[in-house]
C-alpha positions as CSV (number, residue, x, y, z in Angstrom):
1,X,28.4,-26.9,0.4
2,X,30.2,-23.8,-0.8
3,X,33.1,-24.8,-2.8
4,X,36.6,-22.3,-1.9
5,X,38.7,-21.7,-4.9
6,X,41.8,-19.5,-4.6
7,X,42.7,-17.9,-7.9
8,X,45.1,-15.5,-9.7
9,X,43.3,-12.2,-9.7
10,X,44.8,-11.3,-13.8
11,X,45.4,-12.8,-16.4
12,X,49.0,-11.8,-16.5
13,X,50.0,-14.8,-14.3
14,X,47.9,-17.2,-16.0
15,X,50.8,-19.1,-17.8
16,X,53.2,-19.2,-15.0
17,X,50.3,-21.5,-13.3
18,X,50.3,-24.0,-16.2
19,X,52.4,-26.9,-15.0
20,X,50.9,-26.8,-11.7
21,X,47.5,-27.2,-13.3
22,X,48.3,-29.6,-15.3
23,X,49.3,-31.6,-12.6
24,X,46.5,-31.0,-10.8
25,X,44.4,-32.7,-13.7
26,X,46.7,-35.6,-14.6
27,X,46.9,-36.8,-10.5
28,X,44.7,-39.5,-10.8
29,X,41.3,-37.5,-9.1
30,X,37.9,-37.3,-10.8
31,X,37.3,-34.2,-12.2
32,X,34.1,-34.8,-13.1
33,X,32.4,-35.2,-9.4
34,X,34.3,-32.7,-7.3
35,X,35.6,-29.0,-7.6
36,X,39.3,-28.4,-6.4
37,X,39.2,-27.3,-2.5
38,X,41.6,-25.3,-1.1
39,X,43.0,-26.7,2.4
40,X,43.1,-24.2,5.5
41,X,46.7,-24.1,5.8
42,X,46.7,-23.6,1.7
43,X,44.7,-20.3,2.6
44,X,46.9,-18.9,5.6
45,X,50.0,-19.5,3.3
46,X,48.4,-17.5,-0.1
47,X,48.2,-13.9,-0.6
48,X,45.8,-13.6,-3.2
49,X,41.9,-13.4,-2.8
50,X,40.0,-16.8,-2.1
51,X,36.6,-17.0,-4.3
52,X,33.3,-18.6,-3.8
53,X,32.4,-21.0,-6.6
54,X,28.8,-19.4,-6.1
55,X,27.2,-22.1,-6.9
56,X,25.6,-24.4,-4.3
57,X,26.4,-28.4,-5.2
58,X,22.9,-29.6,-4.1
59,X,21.7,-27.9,-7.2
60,X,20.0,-30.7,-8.6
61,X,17.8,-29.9,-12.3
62,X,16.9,-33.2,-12.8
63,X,18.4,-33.9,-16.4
64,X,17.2,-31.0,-17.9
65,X,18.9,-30.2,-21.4
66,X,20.2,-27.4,-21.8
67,X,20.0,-25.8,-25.1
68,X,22.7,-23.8,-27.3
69,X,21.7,-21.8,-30.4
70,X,24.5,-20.2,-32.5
71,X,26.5,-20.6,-35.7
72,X,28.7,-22.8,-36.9
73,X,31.7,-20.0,-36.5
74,X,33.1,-18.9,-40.0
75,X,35.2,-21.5,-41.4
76,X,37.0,-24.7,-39.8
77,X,39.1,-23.1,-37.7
78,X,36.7,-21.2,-35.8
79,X,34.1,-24.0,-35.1
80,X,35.2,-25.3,-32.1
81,X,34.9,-21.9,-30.6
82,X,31.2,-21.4,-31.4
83,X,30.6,-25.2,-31.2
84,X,32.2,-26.5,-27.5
85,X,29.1,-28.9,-26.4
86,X,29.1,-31.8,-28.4
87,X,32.5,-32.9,-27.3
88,X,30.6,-36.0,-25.4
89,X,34.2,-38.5,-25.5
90,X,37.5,-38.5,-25.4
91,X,40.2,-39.3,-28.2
92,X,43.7,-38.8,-27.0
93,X,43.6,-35.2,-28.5
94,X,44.4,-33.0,-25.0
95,X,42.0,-29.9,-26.6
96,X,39.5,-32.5,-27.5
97,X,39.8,-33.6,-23.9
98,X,40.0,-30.9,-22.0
99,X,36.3,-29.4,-23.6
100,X,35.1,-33.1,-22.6
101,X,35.9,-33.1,-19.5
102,X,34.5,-29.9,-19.0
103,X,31.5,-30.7,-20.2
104,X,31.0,-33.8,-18.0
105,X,32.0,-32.0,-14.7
106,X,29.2,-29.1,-15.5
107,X,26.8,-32.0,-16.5
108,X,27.0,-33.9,-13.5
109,X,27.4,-30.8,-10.9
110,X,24.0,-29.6,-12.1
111,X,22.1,-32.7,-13.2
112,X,21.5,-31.7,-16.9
113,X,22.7,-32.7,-20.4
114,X,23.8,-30.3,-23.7
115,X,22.1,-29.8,-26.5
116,X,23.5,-27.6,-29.4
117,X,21.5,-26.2,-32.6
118,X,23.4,-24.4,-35.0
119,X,21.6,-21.8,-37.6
120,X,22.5,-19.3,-39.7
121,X,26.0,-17.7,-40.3
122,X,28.6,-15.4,-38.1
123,X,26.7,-12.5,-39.0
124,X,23.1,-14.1,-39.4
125,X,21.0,-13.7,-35.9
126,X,18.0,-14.1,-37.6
127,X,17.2,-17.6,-35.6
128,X,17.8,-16.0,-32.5
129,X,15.3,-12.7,-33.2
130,X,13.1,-14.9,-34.5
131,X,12.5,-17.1,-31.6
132,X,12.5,-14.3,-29.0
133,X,9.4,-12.1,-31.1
134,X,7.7,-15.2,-30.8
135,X,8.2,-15.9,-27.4
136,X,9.4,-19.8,-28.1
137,X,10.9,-20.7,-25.2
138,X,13.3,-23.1,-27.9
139,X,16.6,-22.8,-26.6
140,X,17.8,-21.3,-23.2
141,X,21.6,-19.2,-24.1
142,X,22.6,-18.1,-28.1
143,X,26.6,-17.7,-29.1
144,X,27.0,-15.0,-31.6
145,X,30.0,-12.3,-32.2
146,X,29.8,-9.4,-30.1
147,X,28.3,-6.6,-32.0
148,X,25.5,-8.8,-33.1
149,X,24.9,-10.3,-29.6
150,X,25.0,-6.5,-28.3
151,X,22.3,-5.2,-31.3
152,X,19.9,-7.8,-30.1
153,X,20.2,-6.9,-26.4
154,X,19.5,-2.8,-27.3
155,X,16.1,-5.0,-29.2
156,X,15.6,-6.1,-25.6
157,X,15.9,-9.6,-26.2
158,X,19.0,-10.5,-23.6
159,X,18.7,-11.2,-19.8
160,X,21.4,-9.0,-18.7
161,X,24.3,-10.7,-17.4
162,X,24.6,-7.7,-14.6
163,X,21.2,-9.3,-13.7
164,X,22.1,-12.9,-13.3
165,X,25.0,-11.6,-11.4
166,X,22.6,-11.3,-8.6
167,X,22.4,-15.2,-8.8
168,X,25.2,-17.2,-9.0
169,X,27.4,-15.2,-11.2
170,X,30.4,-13.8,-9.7
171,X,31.7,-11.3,-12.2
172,X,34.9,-10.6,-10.2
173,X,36.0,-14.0,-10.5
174,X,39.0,-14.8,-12.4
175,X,36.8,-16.8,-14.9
176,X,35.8,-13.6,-16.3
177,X,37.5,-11.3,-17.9
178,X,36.8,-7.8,-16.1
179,X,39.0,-5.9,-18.1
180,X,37.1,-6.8,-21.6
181,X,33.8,-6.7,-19.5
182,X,34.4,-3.3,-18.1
183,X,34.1,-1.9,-22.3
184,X,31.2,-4.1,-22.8
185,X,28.9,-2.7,-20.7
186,X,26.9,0.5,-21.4
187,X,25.3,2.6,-18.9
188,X,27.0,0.3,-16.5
189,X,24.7,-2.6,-17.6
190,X,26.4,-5.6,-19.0
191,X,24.3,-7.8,-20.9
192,X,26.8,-10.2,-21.7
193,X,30.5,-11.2,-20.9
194,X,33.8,-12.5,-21.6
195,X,34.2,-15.4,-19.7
196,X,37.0,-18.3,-20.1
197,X,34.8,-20.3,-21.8
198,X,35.2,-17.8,-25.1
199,X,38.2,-19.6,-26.2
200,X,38.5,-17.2,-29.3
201,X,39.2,-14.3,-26.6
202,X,42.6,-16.4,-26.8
203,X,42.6,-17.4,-30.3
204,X,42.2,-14.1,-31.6
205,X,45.4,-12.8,-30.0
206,X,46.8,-10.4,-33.4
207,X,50.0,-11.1,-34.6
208,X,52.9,-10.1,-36.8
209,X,54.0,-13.3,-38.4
210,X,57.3,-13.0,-40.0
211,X,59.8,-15.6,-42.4
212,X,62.8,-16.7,-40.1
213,X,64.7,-18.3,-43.7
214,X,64.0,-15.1,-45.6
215,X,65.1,-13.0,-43.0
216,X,68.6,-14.9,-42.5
217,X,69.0,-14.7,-45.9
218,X,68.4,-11.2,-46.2
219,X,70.9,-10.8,-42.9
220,X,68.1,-8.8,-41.3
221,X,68.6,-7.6,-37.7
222,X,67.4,-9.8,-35.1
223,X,63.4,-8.3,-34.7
224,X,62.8,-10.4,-31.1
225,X,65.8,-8.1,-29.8
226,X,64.4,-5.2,-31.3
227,X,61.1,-5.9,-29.9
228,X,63.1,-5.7,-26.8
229,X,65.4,-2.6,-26.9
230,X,62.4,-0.6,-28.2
231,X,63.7,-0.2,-31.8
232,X,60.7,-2.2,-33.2
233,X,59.0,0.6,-35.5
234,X,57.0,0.9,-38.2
235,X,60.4,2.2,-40.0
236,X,61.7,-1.1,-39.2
237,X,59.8,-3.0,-40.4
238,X,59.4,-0.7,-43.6
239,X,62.8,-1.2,-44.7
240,X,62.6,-4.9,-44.3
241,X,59.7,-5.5,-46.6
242,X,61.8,-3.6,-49.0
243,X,64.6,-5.9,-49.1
244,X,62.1,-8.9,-49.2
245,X,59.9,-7.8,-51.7
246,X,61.4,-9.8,-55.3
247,X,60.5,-9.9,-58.9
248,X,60.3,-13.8,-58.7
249,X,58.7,-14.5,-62.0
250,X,61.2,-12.1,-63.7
251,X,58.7,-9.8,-65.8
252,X,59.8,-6.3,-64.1
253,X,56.7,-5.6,-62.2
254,X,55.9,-6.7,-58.8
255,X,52.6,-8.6,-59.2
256,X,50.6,-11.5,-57.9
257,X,53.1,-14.2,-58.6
258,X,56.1,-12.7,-56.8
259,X,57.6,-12.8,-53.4
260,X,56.1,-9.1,-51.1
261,X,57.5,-8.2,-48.2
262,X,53.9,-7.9,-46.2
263,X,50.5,-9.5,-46.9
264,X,47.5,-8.1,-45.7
265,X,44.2,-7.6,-44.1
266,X,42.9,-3.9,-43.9
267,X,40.7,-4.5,-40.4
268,X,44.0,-6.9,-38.8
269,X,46.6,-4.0,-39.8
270,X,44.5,-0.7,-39.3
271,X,43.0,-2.0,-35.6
272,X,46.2,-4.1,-34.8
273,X,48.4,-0.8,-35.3
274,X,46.2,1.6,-34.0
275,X,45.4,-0.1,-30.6
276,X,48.7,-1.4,-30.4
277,X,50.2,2.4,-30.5
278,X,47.0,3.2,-27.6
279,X,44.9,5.3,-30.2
280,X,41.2,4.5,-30.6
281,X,38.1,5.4,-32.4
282,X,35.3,5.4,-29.6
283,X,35.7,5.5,-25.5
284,X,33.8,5.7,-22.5
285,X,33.3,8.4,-20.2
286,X,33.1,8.3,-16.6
287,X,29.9,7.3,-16.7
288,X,30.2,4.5,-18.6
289,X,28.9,5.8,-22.1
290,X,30.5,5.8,-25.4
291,X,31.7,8.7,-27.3
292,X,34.0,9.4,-30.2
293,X,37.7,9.9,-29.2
294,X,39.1,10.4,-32.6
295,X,38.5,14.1,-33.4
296,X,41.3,16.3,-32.8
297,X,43.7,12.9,-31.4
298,X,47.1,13.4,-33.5
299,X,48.2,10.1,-32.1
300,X,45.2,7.9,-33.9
301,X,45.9,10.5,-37.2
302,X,50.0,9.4,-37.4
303,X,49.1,6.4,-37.1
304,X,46.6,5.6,-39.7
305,X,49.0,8.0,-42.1
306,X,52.1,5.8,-41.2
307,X,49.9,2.5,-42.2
308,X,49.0,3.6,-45.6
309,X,51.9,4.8,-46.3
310,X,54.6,2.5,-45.1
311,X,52.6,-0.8,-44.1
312,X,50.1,-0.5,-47.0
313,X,52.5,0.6,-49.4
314,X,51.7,-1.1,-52.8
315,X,55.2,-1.2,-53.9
316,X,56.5,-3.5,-51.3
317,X,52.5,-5.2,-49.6
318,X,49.8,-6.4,-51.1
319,X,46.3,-6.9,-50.3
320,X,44.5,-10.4,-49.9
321,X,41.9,-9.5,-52.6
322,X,44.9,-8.6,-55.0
323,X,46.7,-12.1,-53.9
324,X,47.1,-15.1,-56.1
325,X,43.7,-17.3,-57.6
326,X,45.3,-20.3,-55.7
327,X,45.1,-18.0,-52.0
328,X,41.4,-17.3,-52.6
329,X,39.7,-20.5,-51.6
330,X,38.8,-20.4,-48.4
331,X,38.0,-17.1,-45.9
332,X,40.4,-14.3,-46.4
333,X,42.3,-14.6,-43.0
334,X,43.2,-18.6,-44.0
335,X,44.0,-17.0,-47.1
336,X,46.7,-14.7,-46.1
337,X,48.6,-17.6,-43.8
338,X,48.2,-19.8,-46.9
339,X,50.4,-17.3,-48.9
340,X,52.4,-17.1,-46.1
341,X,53.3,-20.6,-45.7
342,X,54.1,-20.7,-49.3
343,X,56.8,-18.3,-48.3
344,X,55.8,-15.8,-50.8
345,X,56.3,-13.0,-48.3
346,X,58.3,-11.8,-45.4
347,X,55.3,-10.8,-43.3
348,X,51.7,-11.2,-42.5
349,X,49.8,-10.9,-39.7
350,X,46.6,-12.8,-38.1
351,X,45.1,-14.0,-35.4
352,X,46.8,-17.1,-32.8
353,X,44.3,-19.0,-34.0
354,X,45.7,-19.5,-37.7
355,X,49.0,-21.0,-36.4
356,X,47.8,-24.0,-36.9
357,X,47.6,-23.7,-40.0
358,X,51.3,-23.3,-40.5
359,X,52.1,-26.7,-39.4
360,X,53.1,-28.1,-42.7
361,X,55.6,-24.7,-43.6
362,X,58.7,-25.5,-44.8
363,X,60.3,-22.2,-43.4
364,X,60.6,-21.4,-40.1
365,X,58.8,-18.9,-39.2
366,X,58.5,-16.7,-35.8
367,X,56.1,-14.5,-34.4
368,X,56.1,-10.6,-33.4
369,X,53.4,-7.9,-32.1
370,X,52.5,-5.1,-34.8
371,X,55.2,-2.2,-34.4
372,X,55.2,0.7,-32.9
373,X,55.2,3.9,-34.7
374,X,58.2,5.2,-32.8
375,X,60.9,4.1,-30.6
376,X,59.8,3.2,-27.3
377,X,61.3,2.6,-23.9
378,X,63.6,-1.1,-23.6
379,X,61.3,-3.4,-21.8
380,X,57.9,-1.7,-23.0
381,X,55.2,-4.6,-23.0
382,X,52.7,-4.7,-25.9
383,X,49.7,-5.4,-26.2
384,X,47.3,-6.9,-28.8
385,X,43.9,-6.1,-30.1
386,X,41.3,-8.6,-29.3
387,X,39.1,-9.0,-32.8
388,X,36.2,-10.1,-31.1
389,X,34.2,-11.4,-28.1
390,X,31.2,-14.8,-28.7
391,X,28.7,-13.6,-26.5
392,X,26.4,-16.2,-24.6
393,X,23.6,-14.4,-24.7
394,X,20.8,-15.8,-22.6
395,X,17.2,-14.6,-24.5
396,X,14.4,-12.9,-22.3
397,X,12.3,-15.9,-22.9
398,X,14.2,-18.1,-20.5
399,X,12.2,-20.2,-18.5
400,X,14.2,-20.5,-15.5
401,X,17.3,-17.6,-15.1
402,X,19.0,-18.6,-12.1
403,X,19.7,-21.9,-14.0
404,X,21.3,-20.0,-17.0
405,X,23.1,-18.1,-14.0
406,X,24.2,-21.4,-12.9
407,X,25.0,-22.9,-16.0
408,X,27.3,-20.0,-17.3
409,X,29.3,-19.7,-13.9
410,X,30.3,-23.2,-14.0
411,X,31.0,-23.7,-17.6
412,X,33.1,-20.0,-16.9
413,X,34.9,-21.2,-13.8
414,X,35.9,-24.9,-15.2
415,X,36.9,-23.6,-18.7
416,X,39.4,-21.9,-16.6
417,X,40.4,-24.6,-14.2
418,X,40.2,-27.9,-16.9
419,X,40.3,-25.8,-20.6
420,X,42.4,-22.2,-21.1
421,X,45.8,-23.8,-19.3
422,X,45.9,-26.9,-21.5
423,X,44.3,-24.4,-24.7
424,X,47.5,-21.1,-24.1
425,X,49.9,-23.5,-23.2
426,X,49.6,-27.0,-25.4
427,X,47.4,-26.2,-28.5
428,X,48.9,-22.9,-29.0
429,X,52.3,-22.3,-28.0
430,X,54.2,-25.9,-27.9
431,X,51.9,-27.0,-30.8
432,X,52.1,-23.7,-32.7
433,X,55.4,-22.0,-31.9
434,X,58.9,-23.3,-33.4
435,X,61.0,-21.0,-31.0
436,X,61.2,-19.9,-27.5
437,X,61.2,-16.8,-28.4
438,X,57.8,-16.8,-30.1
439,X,56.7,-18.2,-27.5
440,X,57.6,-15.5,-25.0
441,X,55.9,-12.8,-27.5
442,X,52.9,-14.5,-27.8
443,X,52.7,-14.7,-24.3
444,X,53.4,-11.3,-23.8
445,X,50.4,-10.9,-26.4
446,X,48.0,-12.9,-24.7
447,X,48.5,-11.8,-21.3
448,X,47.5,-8.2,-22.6
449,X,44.1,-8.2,-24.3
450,X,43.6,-4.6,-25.8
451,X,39.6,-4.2,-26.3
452,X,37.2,-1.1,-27.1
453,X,33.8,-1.0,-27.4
454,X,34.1,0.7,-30.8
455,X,33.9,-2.9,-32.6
456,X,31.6,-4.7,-30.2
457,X,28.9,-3.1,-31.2
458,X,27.1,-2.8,-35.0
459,X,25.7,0.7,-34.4
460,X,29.2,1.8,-33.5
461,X,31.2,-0.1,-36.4
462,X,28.5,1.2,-38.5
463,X,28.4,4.9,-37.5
464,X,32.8,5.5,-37.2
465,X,33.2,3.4,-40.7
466,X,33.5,6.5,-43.0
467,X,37.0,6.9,-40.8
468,X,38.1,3.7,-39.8
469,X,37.0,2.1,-43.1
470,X,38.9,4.7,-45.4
471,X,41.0,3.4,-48.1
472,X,44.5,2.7,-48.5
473,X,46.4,5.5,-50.3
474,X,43.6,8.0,-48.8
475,X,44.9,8.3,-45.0
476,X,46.7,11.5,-45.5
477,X,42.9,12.8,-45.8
478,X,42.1,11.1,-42.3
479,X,42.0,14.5,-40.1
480,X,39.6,16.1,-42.6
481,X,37.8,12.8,-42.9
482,X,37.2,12.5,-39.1
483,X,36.1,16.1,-38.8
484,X,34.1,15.9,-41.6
485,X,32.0,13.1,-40.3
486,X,32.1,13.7,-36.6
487,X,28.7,15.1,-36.2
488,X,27.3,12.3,-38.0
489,X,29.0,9.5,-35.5
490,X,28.0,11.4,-32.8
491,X,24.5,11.9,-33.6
492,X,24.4,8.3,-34.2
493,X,26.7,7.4,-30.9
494,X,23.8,9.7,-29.0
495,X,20.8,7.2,-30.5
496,X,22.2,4.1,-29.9
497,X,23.1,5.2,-26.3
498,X,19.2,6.3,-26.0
499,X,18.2,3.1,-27.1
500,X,20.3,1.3,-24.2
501,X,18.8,3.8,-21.6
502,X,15.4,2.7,-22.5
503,X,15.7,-0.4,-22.0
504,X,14.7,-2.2,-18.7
């Protein structure tokens, strides 16, 4: 039997369907043995598509364990993004049991059990290479970051996704995400994709965190209503970290010790502002292949100028490596919410998935996108760069492909039916958010994923770096640095391309 689902077709209306799944999961059914079904007088009443769940419930593969390879993500806060399928009970904790329950109702609809093995680091694929050269049929679907999932599918070690689609993967489902998908592929292949079961697509919403206490104190203009009347600017924000920025130890120099008005990341502020203000360092042409976009683009060249100049300016924002001993114990993007929370600087930005880690602040504190560079129309949406996509990437060893087909549409479609809702709207904003109107922005932030190819791939990062990775206090050389280096990037653009065209 052919289970009928009937969806939202974005992501955009996502949260406004919260409460109606969560009563759907708390009425008492078991979620584990059946799919929800959509009634025939349901389907005459709804407007929006009805999907297939293409996967046939007499599938039947006989206990068969399925086998994850990946990391153990880069610190605690990441794990349980790289690390979903050992969540084998419940404990009260609604994350904790949403990932469960998930589990259990893919287990049971296809007969099989999880196994995870975890090697390596974020960046380390090595276990995953190494098992494919050797044809060890070891595991059956890896987890690593994007551009390291995408290197080893141009080695011709990935069963394409656009393959398995052919199977029982619908790719213009709901449960994946066709508007990160759409800059994944090359050559319009997609060896992987972002499917709702990537939680850190969510978690990795950037954001502008910002001191409500200091601000009051300071009798700074309310930002949330600038965000909304389009007077939200990189000016703006400018003159605030003036006012905030304090000699707190009293020796006449602004140091380590003292209170800044912004503390930094260079890859959250340089991608956050540039992709925020629709300027970007590698596109796609109309037939799908990548190609640098930066050379001659005036937008992408203010922009970088007006964040090493304002944002980075030394005077008033400093750097996590030039932060205090005491913020340098853990991974530099904890480290920056650390400082943070100590209230030892008006702004910082990060990813959703650090709010957590401001449970214990004293301050309240609020939450705002990145700025524009200039005033903008009242009402103008924005949008935030998405750091990073986990690819599941299913190895060319795999015994048994329309079973990894299988497995990766269900645990897509019931991450979005049983996980994201209870993940957007209880672990991030009533957990994480202190005000409604943080919570409204990092709504607006979620619902708007802003993704480019130009960081999912190593080849890529590593080819555009001499003009994306250029130092603060040398952006007003970033038009003679792009021209300087464009025939470089595009030669190297031109081989990685050739290397995906080879492939099979």
């Amino acid at each position: 039997m052919v289970k009928l689902i009937s969806l939202l077709t974005t992501l955009t209306l996502i949260l406004t369907t919260f409460a109606a799944c969560s009563s759907a999961d708390d009425s008492g059914a078991d979620e584990t043995t059946a799919a929800p079904t959509t009634t025939a007088a349901e389907t005459e009443a709804e407007t929006e598509p009805v999907y297939e769940l293409g996967v046939p419930d007499e599938l039947d593969y006989n206990g068969y364990t399925f086998r994850f390879l990946g990391c153990p993500g880069e610190n605690k806060t990441t794990e349980s993004y790289f690390i979903q399928f050992t969540y084998d009970e419940e404990n009260g904790d609604i994350f904790n049991d949403s990932l469960y329950k998930r589990n259990e109702y893919v287990k049971e609809y296809l007969n099989i059990e999880f196994e995870t093995q975890t090697h390596g680091t974020l960046t380390d694929i090595g276990a995953f290479r190494k098992a494919v050269r050797a044809q060890d049929d070891s595991f059956d679907c890896g987890i690593w970051i994007d551009r390291f999932a995408l290197g080893a599918a141009q080695e011709n070690m990935v069963y394409p996704l656009h393959e398995m689609a052919k199977m029982h993967v619908d790719l213009n489902a709901p449960w994946w995400l066709s508007e990160v998908n759409n800059e994944l592929s090359i050559d319009n292949k997609l060896y992987f994709g972002a499917g709702a079961y990537d939680l850190s697509i969510y978690g990795s919403t950037q954001l502008l965190l910002f001191n409500k206490n200091m601000a009051a104190d300071l009798q700074l203009a309310d930002m949330y209503n600038l965000v909304r009347t389009g007077k939200w600017t990189v000016n703006a924000m400018y003159e605030n970290m003036k006012l905030a920025t304090a000699d707190l130890n009293g020796d006449s120099k602004q140091d380590k010790d003292d209170q800044w008005g912004f503390n930094w990341i260079d890859n959250f502020c340089n991608f956050s502002m540039t992709s925020g203000n629709g300027a970007y360092y590698i596109l796609k042409d109309e037939n799908d292949l990548p190609y640098f976009a930066a050379s001659g683009n005036e937008q992408l060249v203010k922009i970088r100028e007006a964040v090493g100049q304002v944002m980075q300016d030394p005077a008033y924002a400093i750097q996590h490596d030039d932060m205090a001993s005491q913020y340098k114990s853990g991974h530099p993007y904890e480290n920056v919410i650390s400082m943070f929370a100590d209230s030892k600087s008006l702004y910082a930005g990060g990813g959703a998935m650090y709010l957590n880690n401001l449970r214990g602040m004293e301050d309240e504190f609020g939450i705002l996108p990145f700025p524009k560079l200039e005033e903008y129309d009242a009402g103008t949406e924005f949008t935030s760069w998405l750091f990073g996509v986990l690819g599941y990437i299913v190895p060319t060893t795999i015994s048994d492909p329309e079973m990894a087909s299988a497995v990766l549409e269900l645990i897509a479609y019931s991450s979005y039916e049983m996980v994201v809702p209870e993940y957007l709207e209880t672990v991030l904003q009533l957990k994480s958010t202190r005000d409604d109107d943080s919570a409204e922005m990092l709504e607006m932030l979620t619902n708007s994923k802003n993704y480019r190819i130009d960081l999912a791939h190593t080849y890529f990062l590593d080819s555009t770096s001499p003009v994306y990775g250029i130092k603060p206090g040398e952006d007003d050389q970033i038009a003679s640095t792009i021209e300087k280096n464009m025939t470089k990037i595009e030669k190297q653009l031109q081989k990685t391309i050739e290397k995906f065209q080879e492939l099979n």
